[in-house]
VOKOLRO-825870 format. One record per residue (C-alpha): residue number from 1; residue in one letter; chain; z, y, x. Coordinates in pm, 1 decimal. Last residue first. Layout:
REM VOKOLRO-825870
+-----+------+-------+----------+----------+----------+
:  nr : rest : kette :        Z :        Y :        X :
+-----+------+-------+----------+----------+----------+
: NUM :    A :     A :        Z :        Y :        X :
...
+-----+------+-------+----------+----------+----------+
END
This chain:
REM VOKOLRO-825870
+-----+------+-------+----------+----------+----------+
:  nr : rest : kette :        Z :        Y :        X :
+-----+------+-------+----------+----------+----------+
: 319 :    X :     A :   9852.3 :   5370.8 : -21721.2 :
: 318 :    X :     A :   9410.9 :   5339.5 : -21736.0 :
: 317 :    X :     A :   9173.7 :   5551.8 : -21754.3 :
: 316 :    X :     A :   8885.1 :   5541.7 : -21923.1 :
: 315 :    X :     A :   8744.5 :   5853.0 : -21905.6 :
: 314 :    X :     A :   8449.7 :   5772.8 : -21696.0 :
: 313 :    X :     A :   8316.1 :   5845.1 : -21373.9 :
: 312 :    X :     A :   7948.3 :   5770.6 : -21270.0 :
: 311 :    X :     A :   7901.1 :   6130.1 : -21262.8 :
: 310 :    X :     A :   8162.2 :   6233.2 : -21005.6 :
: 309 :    X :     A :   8031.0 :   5929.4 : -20822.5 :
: 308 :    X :     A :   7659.8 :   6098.1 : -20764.4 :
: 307 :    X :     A :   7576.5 :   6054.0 : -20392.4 :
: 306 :    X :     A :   7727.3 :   5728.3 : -20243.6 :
: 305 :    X :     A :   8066.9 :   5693.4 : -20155.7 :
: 304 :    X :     A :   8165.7 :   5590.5 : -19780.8 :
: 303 :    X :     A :   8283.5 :   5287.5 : -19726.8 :
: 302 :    X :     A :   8701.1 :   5283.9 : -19703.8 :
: 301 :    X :     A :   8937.3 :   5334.7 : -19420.0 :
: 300 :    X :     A :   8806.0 :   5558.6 : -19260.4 :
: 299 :    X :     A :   8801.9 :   5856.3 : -19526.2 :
: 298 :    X :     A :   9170.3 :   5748.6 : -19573.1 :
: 297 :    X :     A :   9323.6 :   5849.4 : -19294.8 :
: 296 :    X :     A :   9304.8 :   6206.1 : -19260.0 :
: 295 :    X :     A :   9444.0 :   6234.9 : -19652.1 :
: 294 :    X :     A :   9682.3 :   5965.1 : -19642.3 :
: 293 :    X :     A :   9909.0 :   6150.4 : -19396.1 :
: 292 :    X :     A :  10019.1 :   6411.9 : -19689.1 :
: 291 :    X :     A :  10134.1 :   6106.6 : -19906.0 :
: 290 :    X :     A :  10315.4 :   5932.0 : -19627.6 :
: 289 :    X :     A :  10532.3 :   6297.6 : -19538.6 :
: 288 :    X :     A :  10597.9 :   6339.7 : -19938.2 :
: 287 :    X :     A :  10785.2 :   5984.8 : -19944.6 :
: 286 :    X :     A :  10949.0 :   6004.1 : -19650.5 :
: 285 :    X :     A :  11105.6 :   6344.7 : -19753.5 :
: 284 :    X :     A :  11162.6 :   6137.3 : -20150.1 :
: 283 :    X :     A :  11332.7 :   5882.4 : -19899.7 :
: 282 :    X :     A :  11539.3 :   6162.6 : -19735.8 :
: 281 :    X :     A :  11631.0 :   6305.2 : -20077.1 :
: 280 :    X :     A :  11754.4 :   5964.3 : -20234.7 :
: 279 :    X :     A :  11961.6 :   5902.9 : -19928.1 :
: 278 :    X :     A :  12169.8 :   6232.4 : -19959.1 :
: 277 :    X :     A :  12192.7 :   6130.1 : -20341.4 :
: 276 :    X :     A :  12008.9 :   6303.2 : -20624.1 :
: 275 :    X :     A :  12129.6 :   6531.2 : -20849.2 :
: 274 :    X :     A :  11883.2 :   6535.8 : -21142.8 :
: 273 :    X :     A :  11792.7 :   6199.1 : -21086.2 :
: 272 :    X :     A :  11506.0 :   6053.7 : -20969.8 :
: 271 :    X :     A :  11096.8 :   5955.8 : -21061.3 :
: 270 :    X :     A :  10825.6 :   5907.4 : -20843.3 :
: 269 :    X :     A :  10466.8 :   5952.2 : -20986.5 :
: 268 :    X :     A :  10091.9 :   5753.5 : -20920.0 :
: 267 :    X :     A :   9851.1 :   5909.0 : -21094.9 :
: 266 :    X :     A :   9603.8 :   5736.7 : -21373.6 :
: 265 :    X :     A :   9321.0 :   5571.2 : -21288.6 :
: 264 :    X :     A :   8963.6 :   5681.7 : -21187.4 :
: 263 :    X :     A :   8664.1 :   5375.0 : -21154.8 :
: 262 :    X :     A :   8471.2 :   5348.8 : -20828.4 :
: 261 :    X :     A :   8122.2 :   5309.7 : -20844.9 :
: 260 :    X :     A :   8025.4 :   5474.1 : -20508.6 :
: 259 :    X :     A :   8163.0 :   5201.0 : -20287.6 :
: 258 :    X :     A :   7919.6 :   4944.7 : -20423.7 :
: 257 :    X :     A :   8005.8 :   4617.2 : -20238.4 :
: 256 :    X :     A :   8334.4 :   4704.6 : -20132.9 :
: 255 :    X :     A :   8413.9 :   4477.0 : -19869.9 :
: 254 :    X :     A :   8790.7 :   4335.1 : -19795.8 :
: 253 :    X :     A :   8946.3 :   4151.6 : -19459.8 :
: 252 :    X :     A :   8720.6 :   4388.5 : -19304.2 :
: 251 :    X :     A :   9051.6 :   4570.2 : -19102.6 :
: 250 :    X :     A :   9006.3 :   4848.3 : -19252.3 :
: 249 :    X :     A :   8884.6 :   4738.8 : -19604.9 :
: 248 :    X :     A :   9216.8 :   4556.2 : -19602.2 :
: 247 :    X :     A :   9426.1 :   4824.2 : -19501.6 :
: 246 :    X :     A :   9301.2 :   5031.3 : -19793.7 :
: 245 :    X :     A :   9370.4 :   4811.0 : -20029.9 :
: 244 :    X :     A :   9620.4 :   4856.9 : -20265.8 :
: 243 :    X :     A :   9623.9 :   5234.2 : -20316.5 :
: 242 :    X :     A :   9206.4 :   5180.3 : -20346.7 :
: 241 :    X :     A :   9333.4 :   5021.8 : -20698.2 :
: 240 :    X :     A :   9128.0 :   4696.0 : -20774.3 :
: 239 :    X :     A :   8863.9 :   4522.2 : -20889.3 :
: 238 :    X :     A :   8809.8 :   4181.1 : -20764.4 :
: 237 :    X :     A :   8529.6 :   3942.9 : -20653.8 :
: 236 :    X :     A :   8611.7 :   3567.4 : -20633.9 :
: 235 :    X :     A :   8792.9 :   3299.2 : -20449.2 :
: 234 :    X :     A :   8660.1 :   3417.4 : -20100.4 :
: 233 :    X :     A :   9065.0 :   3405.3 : -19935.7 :
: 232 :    X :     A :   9091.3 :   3790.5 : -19924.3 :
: 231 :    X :     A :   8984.0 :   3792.0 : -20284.1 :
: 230 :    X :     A :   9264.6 :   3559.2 : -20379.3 :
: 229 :    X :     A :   9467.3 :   3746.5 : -20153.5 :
: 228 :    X :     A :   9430.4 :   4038.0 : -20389.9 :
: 227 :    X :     A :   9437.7 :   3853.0 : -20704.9 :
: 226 :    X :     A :   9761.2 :   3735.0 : -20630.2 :
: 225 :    X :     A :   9875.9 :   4088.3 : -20509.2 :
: 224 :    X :     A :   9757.7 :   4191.7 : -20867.7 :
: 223 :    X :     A :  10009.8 :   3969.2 : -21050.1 :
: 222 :    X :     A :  10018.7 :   3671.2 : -21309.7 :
: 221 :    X :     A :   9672.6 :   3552.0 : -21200.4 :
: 220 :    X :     A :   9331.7 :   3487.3 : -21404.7 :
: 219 :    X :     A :   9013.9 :   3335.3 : -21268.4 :
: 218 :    X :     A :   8686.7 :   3412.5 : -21422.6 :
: 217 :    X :     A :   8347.4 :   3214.0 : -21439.2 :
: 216 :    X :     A :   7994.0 :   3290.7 : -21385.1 :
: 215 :    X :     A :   8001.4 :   3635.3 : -21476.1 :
: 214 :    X :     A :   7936.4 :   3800.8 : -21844.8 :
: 213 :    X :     A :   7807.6 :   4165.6 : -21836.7 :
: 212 :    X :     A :   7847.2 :   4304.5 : -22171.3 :
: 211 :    X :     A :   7978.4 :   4633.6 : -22132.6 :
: 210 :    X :     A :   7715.9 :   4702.4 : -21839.9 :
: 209 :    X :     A :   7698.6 :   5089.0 : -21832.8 :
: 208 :    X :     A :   7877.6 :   5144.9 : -21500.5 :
: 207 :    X :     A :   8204.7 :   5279.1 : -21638.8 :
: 206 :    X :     A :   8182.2 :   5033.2 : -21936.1 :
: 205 :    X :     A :   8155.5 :   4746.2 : -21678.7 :
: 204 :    X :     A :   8507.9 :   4933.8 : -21473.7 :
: 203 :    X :     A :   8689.5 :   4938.2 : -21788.3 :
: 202 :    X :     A :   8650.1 :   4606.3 : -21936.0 :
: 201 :    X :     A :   8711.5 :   4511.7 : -21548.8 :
: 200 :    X :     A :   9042.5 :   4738.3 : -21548.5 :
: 199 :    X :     A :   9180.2 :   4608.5 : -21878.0 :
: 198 :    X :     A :   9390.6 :   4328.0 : -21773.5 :
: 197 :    X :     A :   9536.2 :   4508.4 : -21496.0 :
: 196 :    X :     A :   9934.0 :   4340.2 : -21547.7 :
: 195 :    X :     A :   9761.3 :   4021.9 : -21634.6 :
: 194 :    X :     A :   9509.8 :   3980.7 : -21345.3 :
: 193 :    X :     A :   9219.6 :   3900.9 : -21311.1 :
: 192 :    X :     A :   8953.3 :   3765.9 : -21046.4 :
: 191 :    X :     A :   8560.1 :   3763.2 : -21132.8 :
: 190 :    X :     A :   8382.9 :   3435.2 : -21014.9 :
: 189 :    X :     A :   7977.1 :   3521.6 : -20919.0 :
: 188 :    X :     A :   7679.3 :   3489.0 : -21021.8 :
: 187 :    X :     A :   7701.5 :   3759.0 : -21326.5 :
: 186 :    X :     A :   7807.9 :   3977.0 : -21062.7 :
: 185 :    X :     A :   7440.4 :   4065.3 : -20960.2 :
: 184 :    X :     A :   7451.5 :   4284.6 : -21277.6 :
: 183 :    X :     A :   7632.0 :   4534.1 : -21157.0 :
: 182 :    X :     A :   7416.1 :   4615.6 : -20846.0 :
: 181 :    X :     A :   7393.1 :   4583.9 : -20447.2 :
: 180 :    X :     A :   7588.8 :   4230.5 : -20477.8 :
: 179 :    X :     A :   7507.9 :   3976.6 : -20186.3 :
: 178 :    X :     A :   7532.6 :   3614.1 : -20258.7 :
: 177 :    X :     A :   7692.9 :   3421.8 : -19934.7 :
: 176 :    X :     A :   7728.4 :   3774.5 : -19734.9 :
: 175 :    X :     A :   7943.3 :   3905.4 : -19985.9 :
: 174 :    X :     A :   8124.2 :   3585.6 : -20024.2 :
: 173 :    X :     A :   8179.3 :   3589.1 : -19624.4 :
: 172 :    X :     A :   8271.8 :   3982.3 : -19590.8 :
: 171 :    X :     A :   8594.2 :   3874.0 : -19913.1 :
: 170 :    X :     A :   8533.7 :   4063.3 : -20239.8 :
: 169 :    X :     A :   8584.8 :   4426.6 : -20395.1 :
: 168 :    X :     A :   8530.6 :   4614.9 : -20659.7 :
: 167 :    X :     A :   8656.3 :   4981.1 : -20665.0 :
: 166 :    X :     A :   8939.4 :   5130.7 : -20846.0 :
: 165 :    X :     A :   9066.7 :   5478.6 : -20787.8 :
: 164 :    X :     A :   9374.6 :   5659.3 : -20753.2 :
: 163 :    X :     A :   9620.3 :   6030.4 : -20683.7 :
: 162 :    X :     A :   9983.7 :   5938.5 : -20542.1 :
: 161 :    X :     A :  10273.5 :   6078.5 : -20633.8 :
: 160 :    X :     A :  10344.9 :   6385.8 : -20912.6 :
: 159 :    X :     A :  10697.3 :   6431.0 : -20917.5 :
: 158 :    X :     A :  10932.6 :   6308.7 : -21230.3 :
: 157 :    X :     A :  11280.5 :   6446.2 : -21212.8 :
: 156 :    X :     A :  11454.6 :   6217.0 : -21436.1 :
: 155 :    X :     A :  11677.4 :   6383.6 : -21736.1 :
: 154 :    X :     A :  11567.2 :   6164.4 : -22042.4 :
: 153 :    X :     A :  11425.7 :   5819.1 : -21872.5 :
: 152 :    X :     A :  11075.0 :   5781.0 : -21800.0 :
: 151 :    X :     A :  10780.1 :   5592.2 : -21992.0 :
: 150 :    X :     A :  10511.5 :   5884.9 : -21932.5 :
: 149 :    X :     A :  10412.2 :   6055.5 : -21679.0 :
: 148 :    X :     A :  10148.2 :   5785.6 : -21550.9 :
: 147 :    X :     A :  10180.1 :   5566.6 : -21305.9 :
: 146 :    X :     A :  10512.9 :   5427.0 : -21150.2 :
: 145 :    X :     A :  10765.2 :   5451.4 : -20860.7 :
: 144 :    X :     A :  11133.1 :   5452.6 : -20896.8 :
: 143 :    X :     A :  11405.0 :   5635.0 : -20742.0 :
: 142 :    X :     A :  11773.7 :   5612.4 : -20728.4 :
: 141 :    X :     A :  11829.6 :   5255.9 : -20954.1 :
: 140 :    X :     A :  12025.2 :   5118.3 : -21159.9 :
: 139 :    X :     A :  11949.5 :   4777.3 : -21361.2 :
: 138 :    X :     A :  11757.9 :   4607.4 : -21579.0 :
: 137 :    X :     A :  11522.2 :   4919.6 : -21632.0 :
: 136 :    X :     A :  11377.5 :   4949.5 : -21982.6 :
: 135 :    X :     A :  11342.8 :   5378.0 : -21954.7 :
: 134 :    X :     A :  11153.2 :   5263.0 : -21561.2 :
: 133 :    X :     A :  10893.9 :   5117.9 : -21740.4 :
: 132 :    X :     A :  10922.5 :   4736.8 : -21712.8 :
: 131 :    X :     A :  10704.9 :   4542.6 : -21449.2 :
: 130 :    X :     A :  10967.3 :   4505.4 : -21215.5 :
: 129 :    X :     A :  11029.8 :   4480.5 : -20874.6 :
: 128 :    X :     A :  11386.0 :   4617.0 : -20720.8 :
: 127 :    X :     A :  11326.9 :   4718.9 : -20312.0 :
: 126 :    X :     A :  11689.5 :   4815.4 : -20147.4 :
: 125 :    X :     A :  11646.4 :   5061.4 : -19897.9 :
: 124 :    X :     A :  11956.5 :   5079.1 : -19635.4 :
: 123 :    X :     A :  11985.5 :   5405.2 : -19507.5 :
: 122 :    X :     A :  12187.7 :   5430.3 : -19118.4 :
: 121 :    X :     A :  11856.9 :   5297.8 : -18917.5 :
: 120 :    X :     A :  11672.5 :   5642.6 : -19100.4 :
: 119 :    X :     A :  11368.8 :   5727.3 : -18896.8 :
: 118 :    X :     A :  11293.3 :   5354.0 : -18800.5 :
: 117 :    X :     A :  11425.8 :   5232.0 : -19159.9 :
: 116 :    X :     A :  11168.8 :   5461.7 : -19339.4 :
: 115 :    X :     A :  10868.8 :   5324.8 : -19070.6 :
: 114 :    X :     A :  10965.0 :   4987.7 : -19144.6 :
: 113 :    X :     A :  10917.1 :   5085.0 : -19493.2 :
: 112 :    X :     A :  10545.6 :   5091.9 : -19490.5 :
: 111 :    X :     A :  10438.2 :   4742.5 : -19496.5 :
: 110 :    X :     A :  10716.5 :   4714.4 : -19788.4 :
: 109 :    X :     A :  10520.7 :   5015.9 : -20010.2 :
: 108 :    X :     A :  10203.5 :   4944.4 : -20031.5 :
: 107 :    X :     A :  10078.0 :   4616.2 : -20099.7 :
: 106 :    X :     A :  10415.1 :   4412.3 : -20133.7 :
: 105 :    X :     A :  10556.5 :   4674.9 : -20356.5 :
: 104 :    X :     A :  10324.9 :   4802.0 : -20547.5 :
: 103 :    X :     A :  10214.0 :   4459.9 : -20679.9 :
: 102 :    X :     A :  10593.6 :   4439.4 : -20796.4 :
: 101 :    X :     A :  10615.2 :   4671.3 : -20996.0 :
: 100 :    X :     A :  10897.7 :   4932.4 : -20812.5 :
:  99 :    X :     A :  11250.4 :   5047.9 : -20856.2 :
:  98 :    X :     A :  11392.8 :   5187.2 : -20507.2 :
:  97 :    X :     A :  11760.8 :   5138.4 : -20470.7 :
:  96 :    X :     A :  11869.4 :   5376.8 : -20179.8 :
:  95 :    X :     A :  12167.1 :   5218.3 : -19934.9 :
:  94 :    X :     A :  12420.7 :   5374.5 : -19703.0 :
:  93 :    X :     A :  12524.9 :   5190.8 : -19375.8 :
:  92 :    X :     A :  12843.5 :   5391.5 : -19173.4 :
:  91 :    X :     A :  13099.3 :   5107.3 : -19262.5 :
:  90 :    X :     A :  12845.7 :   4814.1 : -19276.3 :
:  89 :    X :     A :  12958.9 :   4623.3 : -18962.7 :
:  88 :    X :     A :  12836.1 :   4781.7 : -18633.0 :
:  87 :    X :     A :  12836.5 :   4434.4 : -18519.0 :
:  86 :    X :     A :  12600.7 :   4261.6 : -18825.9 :
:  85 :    X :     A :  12381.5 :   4570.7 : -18795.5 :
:  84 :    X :     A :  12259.5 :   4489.4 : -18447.6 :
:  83 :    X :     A :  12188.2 :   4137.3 : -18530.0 :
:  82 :    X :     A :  11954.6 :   4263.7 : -18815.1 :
:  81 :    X :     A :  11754.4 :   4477.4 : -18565.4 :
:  80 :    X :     A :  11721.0 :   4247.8 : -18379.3 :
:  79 :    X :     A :  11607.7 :   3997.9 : -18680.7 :
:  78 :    X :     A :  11403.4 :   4283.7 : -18765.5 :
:  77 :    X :     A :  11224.1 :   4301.7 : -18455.2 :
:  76 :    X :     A :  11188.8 :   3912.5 : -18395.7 :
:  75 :    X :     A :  11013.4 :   3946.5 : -18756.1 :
:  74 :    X :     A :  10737.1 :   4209.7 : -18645.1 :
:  73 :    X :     A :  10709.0 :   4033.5 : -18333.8 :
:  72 :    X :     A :  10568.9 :   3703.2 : -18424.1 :
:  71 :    X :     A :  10266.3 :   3836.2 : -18711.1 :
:  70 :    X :     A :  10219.9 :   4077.4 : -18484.8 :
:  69 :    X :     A :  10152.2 :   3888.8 : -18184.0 :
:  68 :    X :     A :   9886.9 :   3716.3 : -18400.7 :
:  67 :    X :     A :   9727.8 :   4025.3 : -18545.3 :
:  66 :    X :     A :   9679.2 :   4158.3 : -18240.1 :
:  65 :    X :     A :   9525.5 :   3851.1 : -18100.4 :
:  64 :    X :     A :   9273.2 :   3856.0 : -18340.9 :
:  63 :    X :     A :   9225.6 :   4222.5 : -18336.3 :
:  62 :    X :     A :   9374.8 :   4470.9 : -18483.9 :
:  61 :    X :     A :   9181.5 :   4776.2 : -18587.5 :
:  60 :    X :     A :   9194.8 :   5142.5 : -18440.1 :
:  59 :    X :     A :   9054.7 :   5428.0 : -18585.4 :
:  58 :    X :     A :   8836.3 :   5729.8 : -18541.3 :
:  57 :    X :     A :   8603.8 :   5661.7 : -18268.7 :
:  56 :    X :     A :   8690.1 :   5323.6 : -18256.1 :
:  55 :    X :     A :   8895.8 :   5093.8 : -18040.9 :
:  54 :    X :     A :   8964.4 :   4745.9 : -18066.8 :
:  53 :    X :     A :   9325.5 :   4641.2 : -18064.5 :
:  52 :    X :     A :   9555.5 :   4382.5 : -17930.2 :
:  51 :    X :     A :   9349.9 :   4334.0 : -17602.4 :
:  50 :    X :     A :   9440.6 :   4024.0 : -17414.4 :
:  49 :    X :     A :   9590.5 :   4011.9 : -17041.6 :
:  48 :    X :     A :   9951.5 :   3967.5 : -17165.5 :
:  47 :    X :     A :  10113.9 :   4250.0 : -16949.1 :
:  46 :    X :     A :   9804.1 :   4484.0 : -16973.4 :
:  45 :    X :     A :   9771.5 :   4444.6 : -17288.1 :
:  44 :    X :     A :  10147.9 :   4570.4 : -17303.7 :
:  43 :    X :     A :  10095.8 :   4850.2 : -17069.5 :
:  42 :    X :     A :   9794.5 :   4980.6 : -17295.3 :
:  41 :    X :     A :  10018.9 :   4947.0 : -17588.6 :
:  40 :    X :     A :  10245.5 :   5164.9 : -17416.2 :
:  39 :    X :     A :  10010.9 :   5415.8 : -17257.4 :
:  38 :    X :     A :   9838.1 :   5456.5 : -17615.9 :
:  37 :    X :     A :  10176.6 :   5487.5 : -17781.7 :
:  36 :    X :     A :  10221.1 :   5807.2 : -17500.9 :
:  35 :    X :     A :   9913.4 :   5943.4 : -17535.4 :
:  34 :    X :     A :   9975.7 :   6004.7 : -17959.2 :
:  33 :    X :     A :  10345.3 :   6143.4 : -17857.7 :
:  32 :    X :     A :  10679.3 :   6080.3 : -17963.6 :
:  31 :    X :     A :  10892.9 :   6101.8 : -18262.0 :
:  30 :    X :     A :  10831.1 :   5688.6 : -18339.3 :
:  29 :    X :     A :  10722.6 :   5750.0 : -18679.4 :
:  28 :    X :     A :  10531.4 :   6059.3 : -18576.7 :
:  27 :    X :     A :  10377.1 :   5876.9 : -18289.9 :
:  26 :    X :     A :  10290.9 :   5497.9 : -18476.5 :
:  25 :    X :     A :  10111.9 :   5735.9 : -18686.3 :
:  24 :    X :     A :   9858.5 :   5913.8 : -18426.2 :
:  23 :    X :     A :   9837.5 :   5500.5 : -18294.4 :
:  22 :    X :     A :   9640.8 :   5423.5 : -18660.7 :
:  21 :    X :     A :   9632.9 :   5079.3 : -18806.3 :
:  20 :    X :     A :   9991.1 :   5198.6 : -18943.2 :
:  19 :    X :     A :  10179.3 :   4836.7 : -18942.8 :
:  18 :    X :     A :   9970.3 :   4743.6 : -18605.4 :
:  17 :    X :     A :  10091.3 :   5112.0 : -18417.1 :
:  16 :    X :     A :  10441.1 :   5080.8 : -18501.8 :
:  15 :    X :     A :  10463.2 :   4687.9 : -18382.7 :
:  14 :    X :     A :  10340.6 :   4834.8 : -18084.8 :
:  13 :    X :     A :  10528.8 :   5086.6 : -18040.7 :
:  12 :    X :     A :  10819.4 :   4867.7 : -18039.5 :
:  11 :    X :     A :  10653.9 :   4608.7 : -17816.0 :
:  10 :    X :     A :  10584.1 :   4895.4 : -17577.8 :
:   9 :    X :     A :  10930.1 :   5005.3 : -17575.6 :
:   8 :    X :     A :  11075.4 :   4597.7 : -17510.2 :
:   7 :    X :     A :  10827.6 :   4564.5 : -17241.3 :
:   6 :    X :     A :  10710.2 :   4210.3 : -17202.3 :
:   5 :    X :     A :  10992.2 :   3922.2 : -17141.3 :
:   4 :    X :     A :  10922.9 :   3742.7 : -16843.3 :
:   3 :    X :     A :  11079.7 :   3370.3 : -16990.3 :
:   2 :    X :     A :  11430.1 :   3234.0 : -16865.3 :
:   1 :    X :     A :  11379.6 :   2898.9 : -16643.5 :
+-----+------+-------+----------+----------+----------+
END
């Protein structure tokens, strides 16, 4: 007995709409309209008789279900999408090599890549992590992706990126455990760190005028995405880069406990070569075209900022 498949266009968008958390997304990366991904997903809830999103005025949010068939179809894509490949051969594919740390890359920049591949099927990006500035690279690469100007080989041309903040953060069910509404309501509570941010909660106590503030206990990882799903998973509170989280204080998988202490850190840049490839340049176009979304999406994504953070900054900032 073969199974009813559901509609393969609708699954597509989709799959768009769930890696974006916004349908207005799913449409520019798909090259069709914001009505039209809200007639296909519509269709497809329609086929399965759940709802994969819930609806708000300004975003839209998985919901259990969603996150489910997502979690399925996102890899029965690729593999698709893989099988394709493997009969076209790799005569027309062209790859970029994209050096990134690797906290960067499994926050931010992998969940978004499906949207590179959609508009480019021929470019082949190939993600290198490392935690070495990009003058100590391994190996070659076309474009890399760091903070700070600094640390770059002689000739790159470096490109101001993304603009950060930190902000503290910890799992709905912790925060509703032992609510925090100040500093010093941390000192109850397990503090997650991480070796490549070592200095960020040093930073982040000074900021709010608690250098000494000692918590109950603290739990060091190697990496910042381990600290990250630590948080997700009620382990501890965290402090981390709003770059890094943003989906997760959409979807309330994250709570920032006081949004209007948020710390400033240094710039995100992308680097390249003087003459860069064909590839290189559409990525860099990719690149530019995420940066300018982030603007309209952003302000729902995160809890709104109290009155006063300009003041609460400090100048500790951090490469």
């Amino acid at each position: 007995m073969s199974l009813r498949l559901p509609p393969l266009n609708a699954v597509r968008a989709f799959a768009a709409a769930a890696r974006h958390q916004s349908f207005t997304r799913a449409a520019l990366e798909l090259h069709v309209t914001h009505s039209a991904i809200s007639r296909q997903i519509k269709a497809l809830e329609s086929h399965l008789g759940v709802e994969l999103f819930e609806r708000k005025t300004r975003q839209v949010l998985l919901t259990a279900a969603g996150h489910q068939f997502h979690a399925q179809v996102g890899p029965a894509l690729a593999q698709i999408g893989a099988a394709a490949q493997s009969l076209r051969g790799d005569a027309g594919l062209r790859s970029v090599k994209i050096n990134v740390r690797p906290s960067f890359a499994v926050r931010w920049l992998i969940p978004r890549l499906p949207g590179f591949v959609a508009q480019h099927p021929d470019i082949e990006p190939q993600v290198i992590t490392s935690t070495l500035a990009p003058d100590h690279a391994a190996e070659a690469f076309d474009l890399a992706l760091r903070r700070g100007p600094r640390g770059w080989p002689p000739g790159m041309q470096v490109h101001p990126f993304l603009e950060d903040e930190a902000l503290v953060v910890g799992s709905p069910a912790l925060f509703a455990q032992r609510p925090v509404t100040r500093p010093e309501a941390l000192s109850s509570h397990v503090l997650l760190l991480s070796k490549s941010r070592s200095k960020d909660w040093e930073s982040w106590k000074k900021l709010v005028n608690a250098p000494t503030l000692q918590p109950a206990s603290c739990l060091q990882f190697d990496h910042l995405h381990f600290v990250l799903q630590a948080a997700v998973d009620g382990l501890g509170f965290a402090v981390a880069p709003v770059s890094l989280i943003t989906h997760d204080l959409a979807s309330g998988r994250l709570v920032s406990p006081m949004p209007s202490l948020r710390l400033p850190l240094t710039r995100h840049y992308f680097g390249t070569a003087p003459d860069p490839s064909p590839e290189t340049q559409c990525l860099v176009q990719w690149l530019r075209q995420e940066m300018d979304a982030l603007p309209d999406a952003q302000p729902d994504a995160l809890p709104p900022s109290g009155p006063g953070r300009t003041a609460q900054y400090s100048s500790q900032n951090k490469p």
